[in-house]
C-alpha positions, 0 to 999 in steps of 0.5 A, spaced: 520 520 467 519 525 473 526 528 474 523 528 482 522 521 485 518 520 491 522 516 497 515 512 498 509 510 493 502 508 496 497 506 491 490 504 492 488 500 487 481 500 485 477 498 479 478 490 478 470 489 479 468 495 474 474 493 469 470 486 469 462 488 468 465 493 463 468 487 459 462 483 460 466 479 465 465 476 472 468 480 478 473 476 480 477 477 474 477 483 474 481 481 480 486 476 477 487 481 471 489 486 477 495 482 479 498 483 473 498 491 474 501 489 481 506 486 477 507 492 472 507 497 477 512 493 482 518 493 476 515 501 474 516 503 481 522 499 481 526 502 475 524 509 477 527 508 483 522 509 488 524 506 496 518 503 498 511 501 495 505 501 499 499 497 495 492 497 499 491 490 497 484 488 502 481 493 507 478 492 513 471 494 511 473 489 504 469 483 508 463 486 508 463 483 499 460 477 498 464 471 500 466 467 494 469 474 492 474 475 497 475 466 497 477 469 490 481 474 492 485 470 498 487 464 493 489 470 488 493 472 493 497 465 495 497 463 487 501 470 485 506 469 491 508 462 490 508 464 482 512 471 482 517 470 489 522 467 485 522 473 480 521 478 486 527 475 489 532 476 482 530 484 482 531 485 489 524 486 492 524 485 499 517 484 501 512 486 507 505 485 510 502 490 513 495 490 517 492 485 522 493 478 519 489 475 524 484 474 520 487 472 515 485 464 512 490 460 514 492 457 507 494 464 504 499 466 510 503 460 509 503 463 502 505 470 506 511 467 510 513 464 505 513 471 500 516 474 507 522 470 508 523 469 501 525 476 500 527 479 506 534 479 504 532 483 497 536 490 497 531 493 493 524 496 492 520 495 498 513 493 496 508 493 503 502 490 501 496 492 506 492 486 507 486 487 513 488 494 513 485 500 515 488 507 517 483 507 523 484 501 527 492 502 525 492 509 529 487 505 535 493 500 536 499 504 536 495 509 542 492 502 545 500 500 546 502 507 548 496 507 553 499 500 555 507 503 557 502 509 561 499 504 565 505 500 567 509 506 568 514 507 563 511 513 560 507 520 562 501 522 557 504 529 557 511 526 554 507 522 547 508 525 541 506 524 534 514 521 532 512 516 537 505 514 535 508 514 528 514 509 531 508 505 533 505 503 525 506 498 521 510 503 518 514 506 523 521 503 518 518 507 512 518 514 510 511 517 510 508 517 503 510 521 498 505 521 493 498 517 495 495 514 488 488 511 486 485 509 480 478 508 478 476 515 478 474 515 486 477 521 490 477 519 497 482 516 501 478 511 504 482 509 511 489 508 507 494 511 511 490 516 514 496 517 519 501 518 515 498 521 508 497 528 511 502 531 507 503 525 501 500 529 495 494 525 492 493 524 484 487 521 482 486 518 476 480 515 473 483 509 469 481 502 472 487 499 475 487 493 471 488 499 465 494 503 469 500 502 464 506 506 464 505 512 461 500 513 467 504 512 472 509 516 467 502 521 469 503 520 476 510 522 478 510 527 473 504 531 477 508 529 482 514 533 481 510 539 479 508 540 485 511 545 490 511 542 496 512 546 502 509 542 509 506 549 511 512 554 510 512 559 504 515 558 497 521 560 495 518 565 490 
């Protein structure tokens, strides 16, 4: 395994639908094939001893899909966290939703509370998952509530600074992600923690997510710890 971990591990976990058509199999399980990835990529992450996971899980653009493929999607949701919360609470996971939930059926965030309350105690990995999320509309929120103690007074538009638009995201309480992962041979970010990856280190994976085992997360950090991370200034070379 690496010898340098990163603090936080976003992933965005693409290819469910591909896996599915290239086993001959419906879309829709390829989703369900996909939870168990979640699994082996939380106990990975865990075990490697990475703080905070970020999964992106459902984007704001991901209604556009057909609409039994995001029924799916949301009832695979609730299935995995009544299943698996009992099993996340004895490794210690504490668990987070980030995105805008509003949207959210109402049957899956019953599910999403109970996940949330269940692990709110748990002292060890931190797993967000990005459901309803986008970067943009993240960043829109953060500067709309800044507008707001403007207006009100509170605040002078030339005192905000990037530590305060941070402080306004959904993951104010996280370190910015390290290392930024995807599967399924795409290389875009597609509006994943746009704020907060501008110094993350990308790797890029043609593996379908249903796929990813350990030696591919093994792949990840090891690319990861070769990298020299320097944030602009010089090497030490």
């Amino acid at each position: 395994m690496a010898q340098n971990i990163p603090r936080h591990v976003g992933i965005i976990m693409d290819g469910n639908g591909r896996w599915a058509q290239r086993q001959g199999l419906l879309r829709t399980v390829g989703h369900r094939f996909g939870t168990e990835t979640v699994q082996r990529a939380m106990e990975y992450m865990s075990r490697a001893g990475v703080s905070v996971l970020t999964l992106y899980a459902f984007s704001t653009e991901n209604w556009k899909r057909p609409e039994k493929e995001i029924a799916t999607i949301m009832s695979l949701l609730s299935e995995y966290l009544y299943k698996k919360t009992p099993e996340m609470r004895s490794s210690g996971v504490r668990l987070n939703f980030i995105g805008d939930l509003s949207r959210i059926p109402e049957e899956s965030m019953k599910a999403v509370r109970y996940a949330v309350d269940e692990l709110r105690n748990g002292s060890g990995l931190k797993v967000n998952i990005a459901l309803n999320y986008g970067g943009r509309a993240e960043i829109v929120t953060a500067v709309r509530s800044l507008a707001d103690d403007v207006a009100r007074g509170r605040l002078r538009p030339e005192d905000i600074t990037e530590d305060m638009i941070s402080a306004r995201l959904y993951t104010a309480d996280d370190p910015d992600p390290d290392l930024i992962i995807r599967t399924g041979a795409e290389t875009r970010l597609s509006n994943f923690l746009t704020w907060q990856s501008a110094y993350s280190e990308l790797y890029f994976t043609p593996t379908l997510w249903p796929d990813m085992q350990d030696s591919d997360f093994d792949a990840a950090l090891e690319y990861y710890s070769s990298r020299d991370r320097r944030y602009g200034g010089l090497n030490n070379a």
